[in-house]
N, C-alpha and C positions, 0 to 999 in steps of 0.2 A: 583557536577561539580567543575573541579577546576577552583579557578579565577588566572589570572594573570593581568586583565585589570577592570578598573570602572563598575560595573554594568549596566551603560546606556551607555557603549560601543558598538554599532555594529558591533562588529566583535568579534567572537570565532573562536579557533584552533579546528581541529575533534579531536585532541588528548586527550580535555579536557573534553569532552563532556564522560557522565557517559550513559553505555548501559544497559538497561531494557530488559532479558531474557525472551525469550518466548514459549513454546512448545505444540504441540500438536500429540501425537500418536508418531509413528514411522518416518514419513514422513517431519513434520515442524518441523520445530525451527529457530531460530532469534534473535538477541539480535540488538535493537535500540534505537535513542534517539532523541529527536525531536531539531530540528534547527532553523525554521526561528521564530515558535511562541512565545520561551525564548527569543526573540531578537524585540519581536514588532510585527511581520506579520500576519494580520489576513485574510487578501485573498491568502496569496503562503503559501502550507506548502512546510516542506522538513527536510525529518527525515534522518539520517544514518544508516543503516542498514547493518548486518555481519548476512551471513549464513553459518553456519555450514559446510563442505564439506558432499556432497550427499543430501542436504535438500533443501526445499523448503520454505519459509517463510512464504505465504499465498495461498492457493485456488488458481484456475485458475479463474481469474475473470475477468469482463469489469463494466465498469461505461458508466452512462447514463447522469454525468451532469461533469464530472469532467476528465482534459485529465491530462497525467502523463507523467514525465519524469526519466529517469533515468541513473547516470552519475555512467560507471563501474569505480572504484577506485583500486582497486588488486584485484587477485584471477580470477580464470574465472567460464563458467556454459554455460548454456542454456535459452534461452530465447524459450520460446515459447508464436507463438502471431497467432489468429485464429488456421488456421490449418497448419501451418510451424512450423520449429522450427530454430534456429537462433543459432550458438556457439558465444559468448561474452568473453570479454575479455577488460584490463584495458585500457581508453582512449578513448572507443566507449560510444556514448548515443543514448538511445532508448529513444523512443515518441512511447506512446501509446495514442491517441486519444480517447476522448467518442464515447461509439460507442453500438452496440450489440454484440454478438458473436462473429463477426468477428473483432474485437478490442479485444477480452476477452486474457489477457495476465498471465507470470509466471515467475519467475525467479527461476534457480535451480542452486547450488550450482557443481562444477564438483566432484568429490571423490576426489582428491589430497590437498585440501585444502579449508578456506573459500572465498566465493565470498563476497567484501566487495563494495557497492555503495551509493553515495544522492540518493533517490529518490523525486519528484519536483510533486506538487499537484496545479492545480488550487484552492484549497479546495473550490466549489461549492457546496452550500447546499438548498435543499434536493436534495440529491442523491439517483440514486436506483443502484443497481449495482445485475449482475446476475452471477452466476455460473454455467457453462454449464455443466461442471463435476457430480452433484451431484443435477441439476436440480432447485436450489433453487434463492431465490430474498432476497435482502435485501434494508429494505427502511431507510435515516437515514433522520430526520432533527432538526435543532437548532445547530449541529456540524457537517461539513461535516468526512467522513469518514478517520480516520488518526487526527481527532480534539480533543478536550476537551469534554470527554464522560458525564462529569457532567453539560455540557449545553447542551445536546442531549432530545428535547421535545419528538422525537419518534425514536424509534430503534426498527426494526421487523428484524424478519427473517423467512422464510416461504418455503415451499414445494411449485414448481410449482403447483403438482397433487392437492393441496389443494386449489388452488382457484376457486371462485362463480361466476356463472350470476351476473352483473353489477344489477339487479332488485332483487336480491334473501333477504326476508328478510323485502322488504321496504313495508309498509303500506300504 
């Protein structure tokens, strides 16, 4: 990161903040960098995030303990939240709510270029968060999700079809 101000400055330029590259398959990619927790915040996250033109940064997801916000910056895309889809564009913010499925949200990059935004986290922990897409659950807790993965006491990820009777097991 480059510095131009004291280290116990609250305040950083997005310009200076260094992006951490991310990929998955043909679909994701992202390059981000966290904001408020270099800066002190332990209950607000809020990373910057650049996606690629045509890509998707993460799953189509919802969270169950933590609401989200997110400030479009350049570029435009698609949002899609429940069962709508939404065209975005710079100077709009989205609020995604905890929620079930019908909160479960996405951001997608449009082809002409990338979509670049904050996005803004209650960081609530433990959080579960579900993916409607591909069926699965994830549970986190010690770091909520978007946190510090080396204070993360449990991190699951799981197949809906794989879970048990609530008694299955107990003696």
């Amino acid at each position: 990161m480059k510095q131009d101000k004291p280290a116990s400055c609250p305040v950083i330029h997005l310009d200076n903040l260094e992006l951490t590259p991310q990929t998955n398959g043909q679909n994701f990619a992202a390059a981000f960098a966290a904001i408020a927790a270099p800066l002190g915040a332990s209950k607000l996250g809020a990373r910057l995030v650049e996606v690629p033109a045509g890509k998707k940064a993460w799953p189509f997801h919802c969270h169950h303990a933590n609401d989200e916000m997110f400030v479009i910056l350049a570029g435009s895309g698609t949002l899609r939240f429940g069962d709508t889809r939404w065209p975005v564009r710079p100077g709009e913010v989205i609020v995604c709510p905890a929620g079930g499925p019908e909160t479960a949200h996405q951001l997608q990059a449009d082809d002409n270029g990338p979509l670049r935004y904050i996005a803004i986290s209650s960081m609530n922990e433990p959080d579960i968060l579900e993916y409607p897409d591909s069926g699965k659950v994830a549970l986190f807790a010690g770091a909520a999700p978007g946190g510090d993965k080396a204070k993360r006491r449990l991190s699951l990820n799981f197949a809906t079809r794989d879970a048990v009777d609530y008694w299955e097991g107990e003696v």
